[in-house]
C-alpha positions in Angstrom: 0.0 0.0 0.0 1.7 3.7 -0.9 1.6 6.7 1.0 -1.3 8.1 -1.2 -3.7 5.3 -0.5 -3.0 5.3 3.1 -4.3 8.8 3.2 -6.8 8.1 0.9 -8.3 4.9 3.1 -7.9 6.8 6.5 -10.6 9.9 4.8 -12.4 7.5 3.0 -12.9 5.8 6.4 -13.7 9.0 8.4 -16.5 9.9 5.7 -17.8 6.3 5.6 -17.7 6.2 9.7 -19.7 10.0 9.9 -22.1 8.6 6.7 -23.2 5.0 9.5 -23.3 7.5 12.1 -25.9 9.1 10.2 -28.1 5.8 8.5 -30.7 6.4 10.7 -31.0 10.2 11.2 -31.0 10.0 7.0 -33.9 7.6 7.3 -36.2 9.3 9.2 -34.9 12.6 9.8 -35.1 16.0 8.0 -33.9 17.2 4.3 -30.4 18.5 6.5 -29.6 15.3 7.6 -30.2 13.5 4.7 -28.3 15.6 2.7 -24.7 15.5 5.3 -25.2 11.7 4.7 -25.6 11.9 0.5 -22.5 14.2 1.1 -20.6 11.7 2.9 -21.3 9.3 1.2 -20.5 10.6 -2.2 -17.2 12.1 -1.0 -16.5 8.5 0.3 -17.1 7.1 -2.9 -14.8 9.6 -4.5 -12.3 9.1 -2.4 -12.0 5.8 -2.4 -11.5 5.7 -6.5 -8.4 7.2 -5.4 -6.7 4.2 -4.1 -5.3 1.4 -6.3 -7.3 -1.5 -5.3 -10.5 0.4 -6.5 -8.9 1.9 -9.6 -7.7 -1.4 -10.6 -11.4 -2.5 -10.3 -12.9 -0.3 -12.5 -9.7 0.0 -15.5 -11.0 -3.9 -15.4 -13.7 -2.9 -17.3 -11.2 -2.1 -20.1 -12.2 1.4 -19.7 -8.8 3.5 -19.3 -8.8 6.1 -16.2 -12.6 5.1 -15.5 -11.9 5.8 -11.6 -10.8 9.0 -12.6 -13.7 9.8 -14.3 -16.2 7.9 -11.1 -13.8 10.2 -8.6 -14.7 13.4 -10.5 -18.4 13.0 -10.8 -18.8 11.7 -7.3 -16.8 14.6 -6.0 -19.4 16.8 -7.9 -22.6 15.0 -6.7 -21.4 15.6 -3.0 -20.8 18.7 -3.3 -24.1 19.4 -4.9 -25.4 17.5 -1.6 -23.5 19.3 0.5 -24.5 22.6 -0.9 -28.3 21.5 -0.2 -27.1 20.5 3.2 -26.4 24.3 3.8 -29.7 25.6 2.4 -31.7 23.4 4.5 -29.9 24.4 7.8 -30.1 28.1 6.6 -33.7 27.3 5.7 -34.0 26.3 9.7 -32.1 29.3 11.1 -34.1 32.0 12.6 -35.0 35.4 10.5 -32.0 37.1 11.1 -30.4 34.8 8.3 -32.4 35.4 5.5 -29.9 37.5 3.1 -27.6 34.4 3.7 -30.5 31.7 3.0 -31.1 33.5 0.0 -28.2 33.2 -1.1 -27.8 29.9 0.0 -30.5 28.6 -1.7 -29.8 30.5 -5.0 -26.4 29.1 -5.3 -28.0 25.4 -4.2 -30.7 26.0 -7.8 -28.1 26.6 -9.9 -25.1 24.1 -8.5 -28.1 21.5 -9.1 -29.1 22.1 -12.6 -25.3 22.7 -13.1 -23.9 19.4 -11.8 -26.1 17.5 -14.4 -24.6 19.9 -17.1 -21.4 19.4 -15.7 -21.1 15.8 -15.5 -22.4 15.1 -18.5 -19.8 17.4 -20.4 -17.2 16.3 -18.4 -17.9 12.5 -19.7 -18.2 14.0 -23.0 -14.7 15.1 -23.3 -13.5 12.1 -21.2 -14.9 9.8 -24.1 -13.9 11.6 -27.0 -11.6 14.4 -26.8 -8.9 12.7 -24.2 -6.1 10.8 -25.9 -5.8 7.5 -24.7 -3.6 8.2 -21.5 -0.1 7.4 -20.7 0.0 4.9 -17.8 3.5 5.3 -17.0 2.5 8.0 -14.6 0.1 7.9 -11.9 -1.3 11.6 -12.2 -4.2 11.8 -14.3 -3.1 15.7 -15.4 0.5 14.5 -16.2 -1.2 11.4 -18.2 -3.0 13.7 -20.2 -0.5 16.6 -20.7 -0.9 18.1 -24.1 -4.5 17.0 -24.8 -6.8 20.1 -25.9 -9.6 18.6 -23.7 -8.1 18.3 -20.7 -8.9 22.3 -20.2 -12.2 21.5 -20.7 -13.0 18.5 -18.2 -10.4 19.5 -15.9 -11.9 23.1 -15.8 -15.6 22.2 -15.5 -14.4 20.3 -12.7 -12.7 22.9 -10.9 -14.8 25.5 -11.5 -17.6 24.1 -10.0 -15.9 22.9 -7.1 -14.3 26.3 -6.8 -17.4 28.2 -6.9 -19.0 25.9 -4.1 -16.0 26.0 -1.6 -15.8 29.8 -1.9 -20.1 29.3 -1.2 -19.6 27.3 1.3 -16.3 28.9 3.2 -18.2 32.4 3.5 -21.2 30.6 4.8 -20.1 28.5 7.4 -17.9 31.5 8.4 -20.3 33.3 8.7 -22.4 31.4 10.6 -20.0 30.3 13.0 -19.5 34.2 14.5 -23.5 33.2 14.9 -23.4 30.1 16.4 -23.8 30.2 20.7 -22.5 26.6 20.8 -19.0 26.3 21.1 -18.6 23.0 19.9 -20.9 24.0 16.5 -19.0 27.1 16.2 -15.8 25.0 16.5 -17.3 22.7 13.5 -18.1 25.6 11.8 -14.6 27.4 11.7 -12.7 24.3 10.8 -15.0 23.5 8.1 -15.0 27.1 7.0 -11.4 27.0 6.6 -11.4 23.9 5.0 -12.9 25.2 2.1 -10.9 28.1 1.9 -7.7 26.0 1.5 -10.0 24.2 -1.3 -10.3 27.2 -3.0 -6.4 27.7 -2.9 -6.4 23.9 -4.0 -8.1 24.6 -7.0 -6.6 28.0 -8.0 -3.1 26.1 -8.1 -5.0 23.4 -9.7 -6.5 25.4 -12.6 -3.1 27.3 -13.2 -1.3 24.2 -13.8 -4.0 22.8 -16.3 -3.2 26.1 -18.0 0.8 25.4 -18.1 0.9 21.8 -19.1 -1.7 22.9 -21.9 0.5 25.6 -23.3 4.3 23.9 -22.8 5.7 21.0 -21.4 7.0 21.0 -17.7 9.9 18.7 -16.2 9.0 15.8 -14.3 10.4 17.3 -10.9 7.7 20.5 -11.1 4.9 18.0 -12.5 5.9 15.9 -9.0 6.3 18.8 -6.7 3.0 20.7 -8.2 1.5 16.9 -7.3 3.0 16.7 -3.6 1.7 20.7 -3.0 -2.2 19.6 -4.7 -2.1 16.6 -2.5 -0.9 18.2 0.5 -3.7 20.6 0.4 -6.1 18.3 -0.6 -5.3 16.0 2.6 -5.5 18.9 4.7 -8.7 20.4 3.9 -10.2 16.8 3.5 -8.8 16.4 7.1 -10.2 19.7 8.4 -13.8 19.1 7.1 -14.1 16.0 8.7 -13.2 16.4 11.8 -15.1 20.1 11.6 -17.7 17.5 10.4 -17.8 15.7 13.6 -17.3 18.8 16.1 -20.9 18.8 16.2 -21.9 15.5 16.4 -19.3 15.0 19.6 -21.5 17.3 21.5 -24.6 15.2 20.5 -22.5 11.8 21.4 -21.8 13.5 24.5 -25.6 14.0 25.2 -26.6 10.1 24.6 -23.2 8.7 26.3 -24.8 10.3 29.6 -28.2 9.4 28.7 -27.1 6.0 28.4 -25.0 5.8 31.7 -27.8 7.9 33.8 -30.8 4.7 31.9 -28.3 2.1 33.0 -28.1 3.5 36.5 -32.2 3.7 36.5 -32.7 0.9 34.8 -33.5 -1.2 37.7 -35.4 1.1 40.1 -37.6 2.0 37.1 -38.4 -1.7 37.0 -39.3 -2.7 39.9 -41.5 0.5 39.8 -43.0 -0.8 36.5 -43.4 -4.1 37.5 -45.8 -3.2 40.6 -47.5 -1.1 38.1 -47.6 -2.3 34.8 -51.0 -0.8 33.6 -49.3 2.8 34.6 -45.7 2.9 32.7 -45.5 3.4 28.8 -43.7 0.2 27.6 -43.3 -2.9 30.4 -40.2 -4.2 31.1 -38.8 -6.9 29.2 -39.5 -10.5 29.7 -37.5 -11.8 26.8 -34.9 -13.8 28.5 -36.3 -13.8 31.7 -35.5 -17.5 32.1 -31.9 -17.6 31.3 -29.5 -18.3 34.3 -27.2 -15.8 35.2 -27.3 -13.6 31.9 -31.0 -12.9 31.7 -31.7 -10.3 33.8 -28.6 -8.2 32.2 -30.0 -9.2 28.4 -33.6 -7.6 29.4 -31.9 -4.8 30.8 -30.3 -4.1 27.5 -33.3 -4.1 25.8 -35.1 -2.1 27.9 -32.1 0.5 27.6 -31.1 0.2 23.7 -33.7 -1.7 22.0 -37.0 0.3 23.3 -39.2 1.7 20.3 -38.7 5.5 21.7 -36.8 7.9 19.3 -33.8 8.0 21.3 -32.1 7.5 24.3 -33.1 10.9 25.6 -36.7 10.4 25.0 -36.1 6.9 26.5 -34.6 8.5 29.3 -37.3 11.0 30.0 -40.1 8.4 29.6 -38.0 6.9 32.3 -38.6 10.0 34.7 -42.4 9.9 33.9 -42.9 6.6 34.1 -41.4 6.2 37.9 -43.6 9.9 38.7 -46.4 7.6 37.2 -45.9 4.7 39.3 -45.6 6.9 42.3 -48.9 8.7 41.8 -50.2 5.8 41.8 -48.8 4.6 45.0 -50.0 7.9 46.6 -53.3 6.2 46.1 -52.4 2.6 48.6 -50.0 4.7 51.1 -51.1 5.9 54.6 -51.8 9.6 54.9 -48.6 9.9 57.4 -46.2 7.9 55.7 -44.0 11.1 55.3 -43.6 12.5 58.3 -42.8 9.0 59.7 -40.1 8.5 56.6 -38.9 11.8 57.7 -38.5 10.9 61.5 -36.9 7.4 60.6 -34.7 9.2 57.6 -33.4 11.8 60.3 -32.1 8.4 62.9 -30.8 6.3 59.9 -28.7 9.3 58.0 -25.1 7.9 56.7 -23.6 11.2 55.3 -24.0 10.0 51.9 -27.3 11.4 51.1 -29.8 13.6 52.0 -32.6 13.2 54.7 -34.8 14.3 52.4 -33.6 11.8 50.0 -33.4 9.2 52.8 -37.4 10.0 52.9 -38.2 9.7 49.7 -36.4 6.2 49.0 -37.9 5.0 52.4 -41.3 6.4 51.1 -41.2 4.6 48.1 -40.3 1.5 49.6 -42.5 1.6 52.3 -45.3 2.1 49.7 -44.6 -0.5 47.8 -45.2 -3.3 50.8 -48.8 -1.4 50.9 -51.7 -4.0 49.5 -54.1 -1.4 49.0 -55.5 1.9 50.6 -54.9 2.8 54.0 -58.1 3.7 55.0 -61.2 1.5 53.4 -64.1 3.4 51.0 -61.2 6.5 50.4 -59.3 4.5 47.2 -59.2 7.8 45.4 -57.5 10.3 48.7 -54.0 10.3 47.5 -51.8 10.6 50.0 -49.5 13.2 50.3 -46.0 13.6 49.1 -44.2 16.5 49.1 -40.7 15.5 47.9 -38.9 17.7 45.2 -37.5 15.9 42.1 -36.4 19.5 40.3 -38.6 21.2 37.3 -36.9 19.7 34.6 -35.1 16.4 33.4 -31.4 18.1 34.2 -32.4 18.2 37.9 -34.7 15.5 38.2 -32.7 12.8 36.6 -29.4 13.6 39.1 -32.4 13.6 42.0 -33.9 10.0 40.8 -30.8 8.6 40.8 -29.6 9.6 44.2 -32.9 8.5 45.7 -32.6 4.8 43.7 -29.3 4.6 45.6 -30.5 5.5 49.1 -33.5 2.7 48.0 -31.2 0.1 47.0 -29.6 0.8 50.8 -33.0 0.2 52.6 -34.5 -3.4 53.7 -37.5 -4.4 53.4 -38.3 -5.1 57.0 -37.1 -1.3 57.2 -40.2 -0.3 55.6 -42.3 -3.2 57.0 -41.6 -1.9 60.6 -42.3 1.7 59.7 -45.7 0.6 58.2 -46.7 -1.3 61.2 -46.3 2.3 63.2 -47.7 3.6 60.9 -50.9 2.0 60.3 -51.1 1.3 64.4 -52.6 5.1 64.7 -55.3 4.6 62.2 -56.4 1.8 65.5 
């Protein structure tokens, strides 16, 4: 393997990983998302017609320089995407964006009635006005030196991808000054300048097309104009992807903790959902409830990453609800003083680790959960109170849940048993 194909296999791979990343998002999400993964996936495609294996491959068709002419086009159709990509998150911006919408979405119009144009010339003067090409060179420019269409398909080529870098660099630069996010804004300056060293890419590009047209250059500038091209081409290539994934690192971020904070609930929301099935949204899973050893730990997966809810966020929150759920309902079985006597208990069995408040609830809860019915016959609908504070929103009340299922898994069940038997003995 050469030093090219390394480089070419190592972006390939970054698109290709960013384009899985996004299957699903493409599938059922917006026009944005399923353009980023068209433009991923396209840009994979082109770059991997750079390598030899792949070339090989298609010159087995016995058409000369076909991965040339594959790398070219697919280069074009992603950038096309990718220029839609930026319409549609323009198209989503607030009002204070419009002039750059506009123009967003005029230069999308006429890159997309353009790219057919342009692809379709382009294998015009591939086919019949390129000399059959000198293979004892690995540069398509230098293999075509002299030929009076090589201006024509290389400069179609680079003047569309010109005129969409230079779109795309004042865009995202643009919108990055914008952007409150710092990780988004970071994505958005890397990409930004990314294109701007694709415009210099293709300026040098162009002005070489121009010179090996006109006269004949040694073999040491055709390699060094090759190592300079390259270099630049790496490095924006580089930049974009990983400006690319700046974004999506904050959303990873987001569902790593999700999925930490469901695997810590998973079990208290369970045994909440299992005294109340009829309440929560989804029951817990049953699947391989009769495996030794490993079934409890393969439901729990499920529950956790194979749910039918969106996402591990929504997942997460349905968690919350579902437990408040269950609880309501228990409000319904529990004795009217249940708190104040979780209270007095929490206050003698406090271990520094957590709250009495917290030491109340999870005492509560259990206590509760040993109740058959309602405390007091005829009165199934007097909820009983419970005054406990689990925050106004999921970033408090997740935090709050989870501290409280870690004072419950600390309390016994004779615990609560011998709190409800004081308890119910002053409703004697």
């Amino acid at each position: 393997m050469t030093v090219t194909d390394a480089f070419a296999y190592a972006i390939a791979g970054l698109l290709i990983i960013q384009a899985l990343l996004r299957a699903k998002s493409a599938l059922i999400g917006r026009r944005r998302e399923r353009s980023l993964w068209g433009a991923f996936s396209a840009l994979a495609v082109s770059w991997l017609c750079r390598t030899s294996m792949v070339n090989d491959l298609l010159d087995a068709t016995g058409i000369p320089d076909l991965g040339f002419l594959v790398k070219h086009a697919t280069a074009i159709v992603g950038i096309c995407v990718l220029l839609r990509y930026v319409t549609a998150v323009y198209a989503d911006a607030d009002a204070d964006v419009r002039r750059s919408a506009r123009i967003s979405a005029g230069v999308h119009r006429i890159a997309a009635r353009a790219s057919v144009g342009t692809i379709a010339v382009m294998a015009a003067a591939f086919f019949f006005l390129l000399n059959p090409p000198d293979t004892n060179t690995l540069f398509f420019l230098e293999r075509h030196e002299g030929d009076l269409g090589l201006p024509i398909y290389m400069g179609l080529f680079y003047l569309y991808m010109g005129a969409a870098a230079a779109v795309c660099a004042v865009q995202w630069g643009g919108a990055a000054r914008a952007t409150p996010v710092r990780s988004i804004r970071i994505g958005m300056l890397l990409m930004s300048w990314a294109m701007a060293l694709a415009v210099l890419y293709v300026l040098l590009r162009t002005a070489f097309v121009v010179v090996i047209t006109v006269t004949t250059v040694s073999d040491s500038v055709n390699q060094a104009q090759e190592t300079l091209a390259d270099s630049l081409l790496y490095l924006f290539s580089l930049l974009w992807g990983i400006g690319a994934i700046a974004p999506v690192s904050r959303a990873g971020a987001r569902r790593y903790r999700a999925a930490r904070s469901l695997l810590s609930l998973h079990w208290f929301w369970r045994e909440l959902a299992m005294a109340a099935p009829d309440v929560v949204r989804y029951r817990p899973s049953h699947l391989f409830a009769r495996m030794p050893f490993v079934g409890q730990t393969l439901d729990a997966f499920c529950d956790v990453f194979a749910s039918p809810d969106a996402s591990l966020l929504v997942r997460l929150t349905r968690y919350t609800v579902d437990i408040r759920d269950v609880i309501f309902e228990l409000r319904r079985r529990a004795p009217a003083d249940l708190v104040e006597r979780a209270r007095d208990h929490a206050q003698s069995m406090q271990d520094g680790l957590h709250g009495s408040e917290i030491q109340a609830e999870a005492l509560w809860i259990r206590s509760a959960l040993l109740c058959e019915g309602p405390a007091i016959p005829g009165k199934s609908a007097t909820l009983a109170p419970y005054p406990f504070d689990p925050g106004t929103d999921p970033r408090h009340e997740v935090p709050h849940l989870l501290a409280v299922a870690t004072a419950y898994s600390r309390i016994r069940n004779s615990d609560a048993r011998a709190l409800l038997s004081r308890t119910t003995a002053n409703y004697a």
